[in-house]
C-alpha positions as CSV (number, residue, x, y, z in Angstrom):
1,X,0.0,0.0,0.0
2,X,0.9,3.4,-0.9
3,X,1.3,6.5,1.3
4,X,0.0,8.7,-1.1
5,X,-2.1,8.7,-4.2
6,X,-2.2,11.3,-6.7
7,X,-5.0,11.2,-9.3
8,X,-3.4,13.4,-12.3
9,X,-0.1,14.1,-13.0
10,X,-1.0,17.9,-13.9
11,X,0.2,20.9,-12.5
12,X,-1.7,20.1,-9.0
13,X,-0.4,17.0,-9.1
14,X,3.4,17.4,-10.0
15,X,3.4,20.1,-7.4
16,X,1.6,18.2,-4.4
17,X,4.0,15.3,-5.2
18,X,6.6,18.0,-5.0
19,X,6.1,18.8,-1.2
20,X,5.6,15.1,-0.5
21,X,8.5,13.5,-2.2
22,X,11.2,12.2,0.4
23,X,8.8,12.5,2.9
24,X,5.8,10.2,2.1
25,X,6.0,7.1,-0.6
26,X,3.5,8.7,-3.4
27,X,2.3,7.3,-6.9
28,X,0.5,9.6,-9.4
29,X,-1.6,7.4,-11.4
30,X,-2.7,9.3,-15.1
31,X,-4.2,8.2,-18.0
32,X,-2.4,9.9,-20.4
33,X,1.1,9.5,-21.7
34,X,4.6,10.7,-20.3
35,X,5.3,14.0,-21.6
36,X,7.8,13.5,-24.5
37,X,4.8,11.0,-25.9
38,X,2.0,12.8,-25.4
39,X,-0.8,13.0,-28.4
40,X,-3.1,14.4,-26.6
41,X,-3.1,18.1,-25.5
42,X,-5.6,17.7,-22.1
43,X,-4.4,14.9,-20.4
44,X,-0.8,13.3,-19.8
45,X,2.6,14.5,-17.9
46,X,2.2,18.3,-17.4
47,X,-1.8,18.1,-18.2
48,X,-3.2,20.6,-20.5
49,X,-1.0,23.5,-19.4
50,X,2.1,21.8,-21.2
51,X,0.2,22.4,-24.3
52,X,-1.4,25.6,-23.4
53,X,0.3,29.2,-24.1
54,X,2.5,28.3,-21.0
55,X,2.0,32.0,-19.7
56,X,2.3,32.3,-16.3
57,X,-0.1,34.6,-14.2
58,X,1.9,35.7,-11.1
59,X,-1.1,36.6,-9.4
60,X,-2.9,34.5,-6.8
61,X,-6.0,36.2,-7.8
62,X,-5.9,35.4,-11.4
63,X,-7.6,31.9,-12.3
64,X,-9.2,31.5,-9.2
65,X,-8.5,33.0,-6.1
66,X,-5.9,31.9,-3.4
67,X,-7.3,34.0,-1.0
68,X,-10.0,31.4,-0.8
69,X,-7.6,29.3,1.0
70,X,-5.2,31.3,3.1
71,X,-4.7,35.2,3.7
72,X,-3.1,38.1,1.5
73,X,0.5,37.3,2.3
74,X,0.0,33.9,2.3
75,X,-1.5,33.6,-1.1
76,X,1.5,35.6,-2.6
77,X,3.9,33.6,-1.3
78,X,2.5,30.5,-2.9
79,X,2.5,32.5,-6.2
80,X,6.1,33.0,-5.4
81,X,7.0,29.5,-4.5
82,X,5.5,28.2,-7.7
83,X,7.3,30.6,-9.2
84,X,10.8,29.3,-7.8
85,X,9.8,25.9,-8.5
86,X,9.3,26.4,-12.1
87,X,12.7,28.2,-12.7
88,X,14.3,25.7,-11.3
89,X,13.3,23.6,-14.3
90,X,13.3,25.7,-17.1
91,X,11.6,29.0,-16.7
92,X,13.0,32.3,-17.0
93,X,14.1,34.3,-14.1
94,X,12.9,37.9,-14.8
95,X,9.6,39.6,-15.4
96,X,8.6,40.1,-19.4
97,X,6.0,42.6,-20.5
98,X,5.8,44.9,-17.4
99,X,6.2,48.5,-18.1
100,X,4.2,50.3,-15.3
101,X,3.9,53.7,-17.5
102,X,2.7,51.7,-20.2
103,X,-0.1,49.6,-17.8
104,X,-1.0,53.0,-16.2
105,X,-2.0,54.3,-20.0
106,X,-3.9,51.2,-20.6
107,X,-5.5,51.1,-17.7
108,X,-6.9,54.5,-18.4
109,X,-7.7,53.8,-21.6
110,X,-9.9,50.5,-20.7
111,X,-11.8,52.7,-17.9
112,X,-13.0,55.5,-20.3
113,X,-14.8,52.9,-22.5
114,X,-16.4,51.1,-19.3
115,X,-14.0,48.0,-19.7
116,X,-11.6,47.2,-17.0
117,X,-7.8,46.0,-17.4
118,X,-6.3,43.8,-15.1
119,X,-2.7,44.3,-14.1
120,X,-0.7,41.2,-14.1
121,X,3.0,40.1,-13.6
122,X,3.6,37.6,-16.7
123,X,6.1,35.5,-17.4
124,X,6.2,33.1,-21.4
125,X,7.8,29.6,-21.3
126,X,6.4,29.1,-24.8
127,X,4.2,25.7,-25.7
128,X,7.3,24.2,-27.5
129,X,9.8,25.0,-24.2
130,X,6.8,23.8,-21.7
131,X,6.8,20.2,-22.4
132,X,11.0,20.7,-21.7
133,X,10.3,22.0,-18.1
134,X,7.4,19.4,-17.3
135,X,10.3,16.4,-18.6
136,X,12.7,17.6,-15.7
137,X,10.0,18.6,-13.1
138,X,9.2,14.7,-13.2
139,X,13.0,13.3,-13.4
140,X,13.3,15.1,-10.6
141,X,10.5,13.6,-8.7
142,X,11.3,9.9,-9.9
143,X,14.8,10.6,-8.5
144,X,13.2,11.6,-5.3
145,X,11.4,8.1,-5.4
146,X,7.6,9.4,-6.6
147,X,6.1,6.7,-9.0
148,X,4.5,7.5,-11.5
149,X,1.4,4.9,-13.3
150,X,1.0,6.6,-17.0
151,X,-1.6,5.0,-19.0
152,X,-3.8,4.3,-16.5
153,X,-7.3,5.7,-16.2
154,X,-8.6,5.8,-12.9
155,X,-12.8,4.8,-12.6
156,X,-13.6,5.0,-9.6
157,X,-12.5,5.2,-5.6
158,X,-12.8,2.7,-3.2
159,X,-14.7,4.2,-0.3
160,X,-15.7,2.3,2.9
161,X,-17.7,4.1,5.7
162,X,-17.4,7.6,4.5
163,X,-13.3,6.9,4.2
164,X,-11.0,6.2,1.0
165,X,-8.5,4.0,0.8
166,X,-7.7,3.4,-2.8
167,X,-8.6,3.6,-6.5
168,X,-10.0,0.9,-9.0
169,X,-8.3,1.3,-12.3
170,X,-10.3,1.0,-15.9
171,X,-8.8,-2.8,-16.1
172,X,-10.7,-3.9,-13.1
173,X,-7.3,-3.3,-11.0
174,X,-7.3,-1.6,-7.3
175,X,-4.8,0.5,-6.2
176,X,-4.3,0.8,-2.5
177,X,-3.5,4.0,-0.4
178,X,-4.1,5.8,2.6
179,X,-4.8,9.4,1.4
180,X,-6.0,10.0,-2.0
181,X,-5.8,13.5,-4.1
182,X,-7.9,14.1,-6.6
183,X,-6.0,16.4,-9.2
184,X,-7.1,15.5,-12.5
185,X,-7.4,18.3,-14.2
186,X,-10.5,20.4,-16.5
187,X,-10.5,17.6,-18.3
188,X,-11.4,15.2,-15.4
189,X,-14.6,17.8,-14.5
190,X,-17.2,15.2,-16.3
191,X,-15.1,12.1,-13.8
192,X,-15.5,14.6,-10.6
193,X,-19.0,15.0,-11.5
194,X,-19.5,11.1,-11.6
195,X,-17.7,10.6,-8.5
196,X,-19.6,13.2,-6.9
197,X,-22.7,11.6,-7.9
198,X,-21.7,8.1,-7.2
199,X,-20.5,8.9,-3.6
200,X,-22.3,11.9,-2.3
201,X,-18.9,13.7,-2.0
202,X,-20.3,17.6,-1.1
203,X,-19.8,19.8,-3.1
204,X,-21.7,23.4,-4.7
205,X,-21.9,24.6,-8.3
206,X,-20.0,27.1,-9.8
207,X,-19.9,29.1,-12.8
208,X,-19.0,28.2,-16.3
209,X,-17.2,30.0,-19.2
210,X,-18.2,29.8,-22.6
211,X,-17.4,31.8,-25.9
212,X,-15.2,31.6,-28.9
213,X,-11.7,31.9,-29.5
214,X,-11.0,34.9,-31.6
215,X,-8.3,35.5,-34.5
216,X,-7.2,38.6,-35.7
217,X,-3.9,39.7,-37.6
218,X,-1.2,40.0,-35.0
219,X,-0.4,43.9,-36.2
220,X,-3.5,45.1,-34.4
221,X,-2.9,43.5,-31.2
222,X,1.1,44.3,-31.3
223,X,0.5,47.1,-29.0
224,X,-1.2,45.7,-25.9
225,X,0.6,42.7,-25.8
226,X,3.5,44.5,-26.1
227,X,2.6,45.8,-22.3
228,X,1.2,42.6,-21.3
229,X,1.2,39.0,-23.3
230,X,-1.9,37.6,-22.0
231,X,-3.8,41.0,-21.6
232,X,-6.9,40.4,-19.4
233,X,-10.1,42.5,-20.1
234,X,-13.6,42.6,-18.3
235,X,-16.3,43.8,-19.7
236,X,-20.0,43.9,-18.4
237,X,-22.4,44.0,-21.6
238,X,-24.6,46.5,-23.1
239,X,-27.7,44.2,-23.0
240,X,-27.5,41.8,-20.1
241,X,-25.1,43.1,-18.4
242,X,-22.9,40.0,-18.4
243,X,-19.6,39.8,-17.5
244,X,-17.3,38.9,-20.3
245,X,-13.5,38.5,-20.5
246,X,-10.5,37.8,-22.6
247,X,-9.0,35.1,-21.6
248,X,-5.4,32.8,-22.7
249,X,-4.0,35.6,-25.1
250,X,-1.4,33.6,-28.0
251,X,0.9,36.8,-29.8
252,X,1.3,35.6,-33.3
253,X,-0.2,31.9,-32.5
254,X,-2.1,29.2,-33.3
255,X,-5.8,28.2,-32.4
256,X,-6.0,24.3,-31.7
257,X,-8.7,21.9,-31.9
258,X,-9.2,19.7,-28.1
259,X,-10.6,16.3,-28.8
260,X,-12.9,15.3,-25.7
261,X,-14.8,12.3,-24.8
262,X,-17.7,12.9,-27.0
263,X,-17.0,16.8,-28.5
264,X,-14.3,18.9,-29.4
265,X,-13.6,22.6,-28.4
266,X,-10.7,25.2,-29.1
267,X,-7.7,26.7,-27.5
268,X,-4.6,28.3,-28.8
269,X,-0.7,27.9,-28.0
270,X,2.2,30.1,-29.0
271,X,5.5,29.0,-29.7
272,X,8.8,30.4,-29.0
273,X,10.7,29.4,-32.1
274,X,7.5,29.1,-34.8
275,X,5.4,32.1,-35.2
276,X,1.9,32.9,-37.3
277,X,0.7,36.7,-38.5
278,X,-2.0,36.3,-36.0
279,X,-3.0,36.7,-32.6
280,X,-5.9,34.0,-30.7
281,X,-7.4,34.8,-27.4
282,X,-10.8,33.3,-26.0
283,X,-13.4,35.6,-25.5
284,X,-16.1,34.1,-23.2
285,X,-19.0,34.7,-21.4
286,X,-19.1,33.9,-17.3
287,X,-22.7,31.4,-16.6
288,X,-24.2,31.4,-13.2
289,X,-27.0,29.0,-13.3
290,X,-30.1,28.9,-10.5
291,X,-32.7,26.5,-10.1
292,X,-33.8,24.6,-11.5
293,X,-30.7,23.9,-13.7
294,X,-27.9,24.7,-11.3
295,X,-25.4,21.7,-13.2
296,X,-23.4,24.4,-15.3
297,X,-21.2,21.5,-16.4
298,X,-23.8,19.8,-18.0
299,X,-24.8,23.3,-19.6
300,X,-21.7,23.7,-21.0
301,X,-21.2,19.9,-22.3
302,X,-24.7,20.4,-24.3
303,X,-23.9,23.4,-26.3
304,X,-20.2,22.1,-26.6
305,X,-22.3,18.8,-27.9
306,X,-24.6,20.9,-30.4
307,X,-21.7,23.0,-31.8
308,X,-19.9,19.2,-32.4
309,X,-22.8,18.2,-34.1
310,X,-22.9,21.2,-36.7
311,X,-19.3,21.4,-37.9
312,X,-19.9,17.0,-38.5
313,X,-16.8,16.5,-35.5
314,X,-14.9,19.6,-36.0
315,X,-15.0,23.2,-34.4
316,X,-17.1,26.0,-36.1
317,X,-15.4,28.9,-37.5
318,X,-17.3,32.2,-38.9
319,X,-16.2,35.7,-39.8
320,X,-17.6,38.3,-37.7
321,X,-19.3,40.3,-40.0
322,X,-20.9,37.5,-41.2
323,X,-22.3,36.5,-37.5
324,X,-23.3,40.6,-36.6
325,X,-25.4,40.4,-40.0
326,X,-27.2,36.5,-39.2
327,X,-25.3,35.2,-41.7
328,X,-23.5,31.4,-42.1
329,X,-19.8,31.8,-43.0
330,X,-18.6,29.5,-45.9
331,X,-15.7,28.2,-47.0
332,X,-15.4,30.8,-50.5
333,X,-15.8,33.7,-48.0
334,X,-13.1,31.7,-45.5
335,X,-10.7,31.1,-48.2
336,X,-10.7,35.2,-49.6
337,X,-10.9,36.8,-45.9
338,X,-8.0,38.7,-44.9
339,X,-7.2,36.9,-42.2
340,X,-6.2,33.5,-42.6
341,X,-7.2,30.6,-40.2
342,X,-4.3,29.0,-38.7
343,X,-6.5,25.8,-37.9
344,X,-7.5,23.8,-41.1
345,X,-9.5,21.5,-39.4
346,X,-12.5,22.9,-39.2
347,X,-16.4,23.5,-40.8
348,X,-17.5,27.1,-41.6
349,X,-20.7,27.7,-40.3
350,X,-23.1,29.8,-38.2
351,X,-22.0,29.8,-34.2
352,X,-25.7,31.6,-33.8
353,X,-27.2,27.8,-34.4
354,X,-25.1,26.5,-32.1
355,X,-24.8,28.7,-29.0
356,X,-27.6,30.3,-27.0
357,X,-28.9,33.9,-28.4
358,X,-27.6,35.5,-24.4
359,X,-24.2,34.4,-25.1
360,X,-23.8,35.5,-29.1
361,X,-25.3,39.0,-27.9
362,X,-22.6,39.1,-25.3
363,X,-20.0,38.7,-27.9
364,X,-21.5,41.1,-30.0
365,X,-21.6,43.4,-27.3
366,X,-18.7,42.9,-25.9
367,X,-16.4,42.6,-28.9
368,X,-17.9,46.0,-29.9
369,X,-16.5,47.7,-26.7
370,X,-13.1,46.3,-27.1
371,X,-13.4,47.0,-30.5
372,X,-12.7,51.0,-28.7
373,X,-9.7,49.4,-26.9
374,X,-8.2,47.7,-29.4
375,X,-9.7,49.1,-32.7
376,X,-10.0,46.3,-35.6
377,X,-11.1,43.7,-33.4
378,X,-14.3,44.1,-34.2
379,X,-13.6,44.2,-38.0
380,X,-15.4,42.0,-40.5
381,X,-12.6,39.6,-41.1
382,X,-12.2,38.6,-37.6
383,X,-12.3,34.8,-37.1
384,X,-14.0,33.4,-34.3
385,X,-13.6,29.6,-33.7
386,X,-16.8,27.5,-31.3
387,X,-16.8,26.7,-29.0
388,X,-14.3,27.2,-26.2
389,X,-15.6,26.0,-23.1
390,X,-14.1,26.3,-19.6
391,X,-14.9,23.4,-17.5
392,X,-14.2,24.2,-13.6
393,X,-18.0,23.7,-13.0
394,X,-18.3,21.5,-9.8
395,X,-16.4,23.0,-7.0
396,X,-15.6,20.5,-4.1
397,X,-16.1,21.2,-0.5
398,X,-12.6,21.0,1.4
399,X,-11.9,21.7,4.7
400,X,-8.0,23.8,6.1
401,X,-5.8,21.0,5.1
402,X,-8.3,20.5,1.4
403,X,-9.6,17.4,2.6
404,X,-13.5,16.7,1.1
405,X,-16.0,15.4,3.1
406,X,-15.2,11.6,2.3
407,X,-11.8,11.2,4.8
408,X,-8.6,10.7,3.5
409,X,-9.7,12.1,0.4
410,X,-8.0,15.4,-1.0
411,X,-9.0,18.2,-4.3
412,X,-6.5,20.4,-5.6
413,X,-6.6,22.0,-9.3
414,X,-9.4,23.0,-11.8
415,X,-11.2,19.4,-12.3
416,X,-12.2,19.9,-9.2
417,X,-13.3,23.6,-9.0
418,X,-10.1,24.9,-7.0
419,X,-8.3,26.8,-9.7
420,X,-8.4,27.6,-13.5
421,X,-4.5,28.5,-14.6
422,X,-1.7,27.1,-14.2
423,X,-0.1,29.1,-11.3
424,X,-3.4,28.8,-9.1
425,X,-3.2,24.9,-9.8
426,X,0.1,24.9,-8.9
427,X,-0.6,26.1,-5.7
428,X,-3.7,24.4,-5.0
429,X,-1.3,21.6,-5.2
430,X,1.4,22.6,-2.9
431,X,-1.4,23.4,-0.4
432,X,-3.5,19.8,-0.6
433,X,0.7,18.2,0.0
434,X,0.8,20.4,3.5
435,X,-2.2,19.4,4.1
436,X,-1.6,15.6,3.8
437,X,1.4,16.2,5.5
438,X,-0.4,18.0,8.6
439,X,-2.9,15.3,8.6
């Protein structure tokens, strides 16, 4: 039997196995591949964020909210710690994109059209450099005796009187420990949900993001992310009064399709050494769902569904003028458009027939006011790729030390509604390995 059980070998995962290596015998059990054989973006060595932009957000209040969990100093010094860890394998040292006379102009800017722009420390490891960092973060874990049990999907937990002890494999195997974390990940929300379901783990509902991923040429963007890489913008809209944001910013990169169990959605990396003329950033729309309907993930995996459905198995993709005047994009008015689609792989079509009216009128709306911010984005050419859904739905009721309700059993990360960037995962991590530790 194992000390420690890790479900994910993500960024929660790596860094609660971090604070327990040496000191408790710990097995992270995935079922993806190890890092340098990885064909899937979402799950594997690293998780999604070894594919992602791999822009760091040194801000414990950015992707979630650390504060949740401990004070104001505490919070930053987890932000910092992660931080130290990653340099340690790979990242730079120093700040990029922070010129505070620059942010101050922005800022200003953002205000006088009603928008707001969110200051953050940054630092780019690039998607091509991230798997790199990830490949020694693990060596140095095996060296430090963690095991690691790739290719291996967990199904369910073995749970006897309101205590875990163990996992059961998709082969029918068990896997025996006396604490088990559940880190796997957004793409493990739909496996939380069952577990949830299955074994009355509390938990409450949380919101849901869903929008597009937007593509314009990288010359009108040059200037904000000049000041900031991964510029974040909220905006509440004209008509609802939503709240809208940009979200995962990629200067001169590449949208990506994300094959999931029974759907696929969009994302976008940048790389350090291969560049496009364009610039990708999500643009989506926050959901906050009452009763009846309060299950947001199950909102979100029905329009993700529909959207699937449309483009026959691939993502949407429609120029904006095309979706302000109700029309469908096709593939003559793709193929001429001045801005050229750096994914292939997908069906042009109308996003309006697959996402609710409330959320296209948000992006209409919304685009329009950063349109003011950042004029062109709102031009006719502008691609926008469906959908891009945010899965951090369920959020799991821990206690000090992020133990759930069921004993012995542990959260940490965004599959289970803790986090929702890298840097807050990390930490979510590091704080679930104390609190095994204290236990």
């Amino acid at each position: 039997m194992k000390d420690v059980l890790i479900i994910g070998a993500g960024q929660a995962g790596l860094f609660a196995a971090n604070e327990l290596a040496g000191k408790k015998d710990v097995i992270i059990v995935d079922k993806g591949k190890d890092v340098d054989k990885r064909t899937n973006i979402l799950c594997g060595v690293g998780g999604s964020g070894t594919f992602s932009d791999g822009t760091l957000n040194l801000n414990p209040e950015i992707g979630g909210n650390l504060m949740d969990f401990t004070n104001r100093i505490g919070s930053w010094n987890l932000v910092n710690q992660v931080d130290k860890i990653f340099i340690k394998y790979g990242t730079p040292k120093d700040l990029q994109y922070y010129d505070p006379t620059k942010i101050e102009r922005l800022k200003r800017v953002t205000l006088s059209y009603g928008a707001k722009f969110v200051e953050i420390r940054q630092k780019h490891i690039g998607s091509d450099n991230s798997p790199e960092v990830i490949k020694n973060f693990k060596s140095n874990l095996e060296k430090r005796g963690v095991e690691f049990l790739l290719n291996s999907e967990v199904s369910g937990l073995i749970i006897e009187n309101n205590c875990c002890n163990g996992v059961i494999l998709k082969n029918g195997e068990e896997v025996r420990a006396e604490k088990i974390l559940l880190a796997p990940g957004r793409v493990g929300a739909e496996f939380i949900n069952n577990l949830v379901e299955k074994h009355k783990i509390e938990f409450s509902y949380g919101k849901i993001d869903v929008g597009v991923r937007i593509e314009v040429p990288a010359i009108l963007t040059n200037s904000i992310t000049e000041i900031n890489r991964d510029p974040k913008f909220h905006i509440y809209t004209k008509t609802y009064d939503d709240f809208v944001r940009t979200f995962c910013t990629n200067e001169r990169g590449f949208v990506v399709k994300e094959e999931q169990d029974s759907f696929v959605t969009v994302n976008g990396h940048s790389l350090r050494k291969t560049k496009s003329e364009n610039t990708d950033f999500a643009f989506l729309v926050r959901v906050n769902l009452t009763e009846p309907l309060e299950n947001t993930t199950k909102y979100g995996r029905s329009i993700a569904k529909l959207a699937t459905t449309i483009g026959g198995g691939k993502p949407l993709i429609q120029r904006f003028g095309d979706l302000r005047r109700g029309r469908r994009s096709t593939w003559d008015k793709i193929k001429r458009n001045p801005v050229n689609n750096s994914l292939e792989e997908v069906t042009p079509g109308d996003i309006s027939m697959a996402m609710p009216h409330r959320i296209v009128k948000d992006i209409l709306d919304g685009l329009e006011v950063l349109d003011k911010i950042i004029p062109g984005v709102a031009s006719d050419s502008t691609l926008l790729y469906a959908p891009e859904v945010k899965f951090y739905a369920i959020k799991l009721n821990i206690d000090k030390n992020m133990q759930t309700s069921v004993k012995n059993l542990y959260a940490a990360g965004d599959g289970c509604g803790l986090s929702r960037d890298i840097i807050n995962a990390a930490a979510t991590g590091i704080l679930a390995g104390r609190g095994i530790l204290a236990e």
